[in-house]
C-alpha positions in Angstrom: 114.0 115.6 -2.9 113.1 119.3 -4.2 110.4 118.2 -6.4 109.2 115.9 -3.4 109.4 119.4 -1.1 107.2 120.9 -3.9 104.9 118.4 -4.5 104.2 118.6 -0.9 103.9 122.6 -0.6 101.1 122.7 -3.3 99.2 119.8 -1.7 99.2 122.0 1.2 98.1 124.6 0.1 95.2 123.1 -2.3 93.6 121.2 0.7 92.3 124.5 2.4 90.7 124.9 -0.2 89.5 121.6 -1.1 87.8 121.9 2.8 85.5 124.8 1.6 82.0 123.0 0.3 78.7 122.9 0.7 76.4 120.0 0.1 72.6 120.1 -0.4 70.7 117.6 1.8 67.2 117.8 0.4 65.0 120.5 -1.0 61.2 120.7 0.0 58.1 122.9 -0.3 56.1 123.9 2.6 52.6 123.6 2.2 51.1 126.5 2.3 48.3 127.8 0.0 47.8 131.6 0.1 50.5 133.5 -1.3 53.6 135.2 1.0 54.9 138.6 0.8 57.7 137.9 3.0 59.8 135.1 4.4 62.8 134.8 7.0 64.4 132.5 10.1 63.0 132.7 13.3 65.4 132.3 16.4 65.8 128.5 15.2 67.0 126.8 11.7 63.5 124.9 11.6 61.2 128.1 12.1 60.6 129.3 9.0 58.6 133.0 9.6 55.8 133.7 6.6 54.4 137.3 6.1 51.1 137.1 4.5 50.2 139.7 1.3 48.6 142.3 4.1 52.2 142.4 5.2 50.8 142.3 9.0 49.5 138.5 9.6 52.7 136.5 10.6 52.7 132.5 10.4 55.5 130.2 11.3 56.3 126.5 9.8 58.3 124.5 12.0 60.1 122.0 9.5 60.4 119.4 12.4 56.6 119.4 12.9 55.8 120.1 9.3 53.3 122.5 11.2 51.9 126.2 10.4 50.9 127.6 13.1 49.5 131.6 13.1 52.0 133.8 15.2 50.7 136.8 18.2 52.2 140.1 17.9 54.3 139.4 20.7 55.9 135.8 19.3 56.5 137.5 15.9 58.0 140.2 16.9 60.4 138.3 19.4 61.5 135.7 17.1 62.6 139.0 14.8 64.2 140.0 17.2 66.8 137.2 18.4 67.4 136.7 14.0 68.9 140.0 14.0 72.4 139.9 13.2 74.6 141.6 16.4 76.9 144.0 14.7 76.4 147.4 14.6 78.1 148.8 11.6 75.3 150.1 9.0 75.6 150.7 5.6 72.9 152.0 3.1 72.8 153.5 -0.3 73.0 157.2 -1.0 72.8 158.2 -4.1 75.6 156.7 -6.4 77.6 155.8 -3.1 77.2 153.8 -0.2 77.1 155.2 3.4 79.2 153.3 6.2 78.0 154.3 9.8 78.8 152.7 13.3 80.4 152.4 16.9 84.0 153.9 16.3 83.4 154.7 12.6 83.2 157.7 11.2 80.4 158.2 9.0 81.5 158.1 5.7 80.4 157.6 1.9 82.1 155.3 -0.1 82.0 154.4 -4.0 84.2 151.3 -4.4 83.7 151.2 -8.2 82.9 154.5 -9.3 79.2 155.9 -10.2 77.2 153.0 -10.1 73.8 153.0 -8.2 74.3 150.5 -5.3 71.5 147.9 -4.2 72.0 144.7 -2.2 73.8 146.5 0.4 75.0 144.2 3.6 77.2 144.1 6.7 79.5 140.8 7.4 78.0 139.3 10.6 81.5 140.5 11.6 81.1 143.9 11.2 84.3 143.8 8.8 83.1 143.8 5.1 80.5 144.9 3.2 78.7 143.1 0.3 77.4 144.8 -2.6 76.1 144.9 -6.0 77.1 147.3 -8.3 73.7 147.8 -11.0 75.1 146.6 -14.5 78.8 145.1 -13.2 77.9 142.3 -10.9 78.4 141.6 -6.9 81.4 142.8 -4.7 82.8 142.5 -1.5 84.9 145.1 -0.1 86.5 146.7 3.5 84.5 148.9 4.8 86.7 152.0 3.2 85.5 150.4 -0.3 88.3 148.5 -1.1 87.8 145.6 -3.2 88.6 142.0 -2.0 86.6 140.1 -4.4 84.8 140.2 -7.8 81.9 137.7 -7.1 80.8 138.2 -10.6 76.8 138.2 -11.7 74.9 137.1 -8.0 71.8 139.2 -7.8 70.3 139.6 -4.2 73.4 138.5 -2.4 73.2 138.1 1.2 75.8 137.1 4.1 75.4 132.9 5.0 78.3 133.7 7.3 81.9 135.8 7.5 83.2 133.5 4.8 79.8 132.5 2.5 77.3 134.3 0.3 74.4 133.7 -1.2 72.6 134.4 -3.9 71.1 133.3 -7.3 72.2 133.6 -11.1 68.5 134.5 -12.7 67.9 135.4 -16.4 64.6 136.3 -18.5 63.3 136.8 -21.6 62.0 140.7 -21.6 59.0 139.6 -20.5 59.4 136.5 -17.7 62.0 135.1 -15.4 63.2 132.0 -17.8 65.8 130.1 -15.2 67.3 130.8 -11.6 69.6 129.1 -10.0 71.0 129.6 -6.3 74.4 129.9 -5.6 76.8 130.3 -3.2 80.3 131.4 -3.1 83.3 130.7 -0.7 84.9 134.9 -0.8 88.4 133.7 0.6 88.8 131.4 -2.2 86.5 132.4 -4.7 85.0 128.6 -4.9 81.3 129.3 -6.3 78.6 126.5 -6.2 75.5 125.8 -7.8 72.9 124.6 -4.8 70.0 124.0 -7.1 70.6 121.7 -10.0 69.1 119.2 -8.3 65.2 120.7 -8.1 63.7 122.0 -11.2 62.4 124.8 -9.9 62.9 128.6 -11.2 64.9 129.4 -7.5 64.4 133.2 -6.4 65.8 135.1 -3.3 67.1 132.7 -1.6 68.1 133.4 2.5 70.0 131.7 4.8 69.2 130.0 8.5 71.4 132.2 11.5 73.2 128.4 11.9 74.3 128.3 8.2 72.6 124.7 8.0 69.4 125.3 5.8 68.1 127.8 2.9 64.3 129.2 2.2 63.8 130.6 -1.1 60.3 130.7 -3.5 60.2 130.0 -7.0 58.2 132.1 -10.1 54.7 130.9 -8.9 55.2 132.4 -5.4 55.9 129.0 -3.5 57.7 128.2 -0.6 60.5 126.1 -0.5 63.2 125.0 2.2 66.8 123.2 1.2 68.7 121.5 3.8 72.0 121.9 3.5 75.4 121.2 5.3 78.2 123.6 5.4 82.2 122.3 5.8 84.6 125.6 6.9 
């Protein structure tokens, strides 16, 4: 009976865990021939926004439509607009710390691991946590007094998918080129870390994440586009 009570309490507690996962759906490049400068989510998962080299001409790709379509001033700047995420707390680099500013905060600097220089600075969409990388030591995430919750190990321009997933990619070179990429995603609660694109053989760079969670835009070495459908199981 005891070891049946056991057996039972460690099934429990693995399935949580087991529930965490993300599963790719397709990958895809959008058709575009001049090169981007910029790329992010519009209001809606299947409006992908393109900012051209000038870094002022604005196109959108619906994914539905499998359309480009040039944007006015006014549509751009609306659909920036509603992708903005709604917490307030801010945090930004200064110097060899990291400075924490908001509603009910006082303004503080923060070095969670000492004198590094800090890049890849972001706010949870919850306003609770911040994610980090630390130049030379690898991606954090910690409370916003700097404490550290979890060692997400090398993930260079990490980025939140949600209050529980981040993405980022795993890239190496020679000296001289980028040699391999790989996007990846990790689950922070339980430290579960996946690999999104071992199924494309493309060199994957900077990859971001829809508002809804449910599909990734990222480019590759050559400067083109590509969009990964994805499905995400909390």
């Amino acid at each position: 009976m005891k070891r049946l009570i056991l057996l039972s309490f460690v099934i429990a507690l693995l399935m949580p865990l087991k529930a965490q996962d993300i599963k790719v759906k397709s990958v895809k490049r959008i058709p575009i021939e001049k090169e981007v400068l910029e790329y992010s989510f519009g209001e809606k998962s299947h409006k992908i926004l393109l900012t051209g080299m000038d870094g002022l001409t604005v196109s959108q790709y619906n994914t539905r439509l499998r359309r480009l379509k040039a944007m006015p001033e006014l549509d751009k700047n609306a659909e920036a607009s509603t992708a903005q995420p709604a917490n307030l707390v801010r945090a930004k680099a200064a110097g060899r710390k990291i400075e924490v500013s908001g509603p009910n905060i006082d303004t503080r600097t923060i070095a969670p691991l000492g004198e590094y220089y800090y890049i890849w600075i972001s706010v949870s969409p919850d306003g609770k946590l911040l994610l980090f990388n630390a130049v030379g030591k690898g991606s954090y995430v910690s409370d916003l007094e700097g404490n550290i919750l979890v060692d997400l190990g090398k993930l260079n321009s990490p980025l939140w998918m949600n209050e529980n997933w981040v993405l980022g990619m795993d890239d190496k070179d020679d000296g001289h080129q980028m040699t391999s990429s790989e996007i990846i995603s990790v689950h922070s609660p339980s430290g579960i870390r996946k690999q999104l694109s071992d199924g494309t053989d493309e060199i994957a760079l900077y990859p971001k994440a829809s508002p809804a969670g449910d599909r990734i835009v990222f480019q590759n070495e050559k400067g083109e586009i590509f969009t990964m459908k994805i499905r995400m199981k909390e």
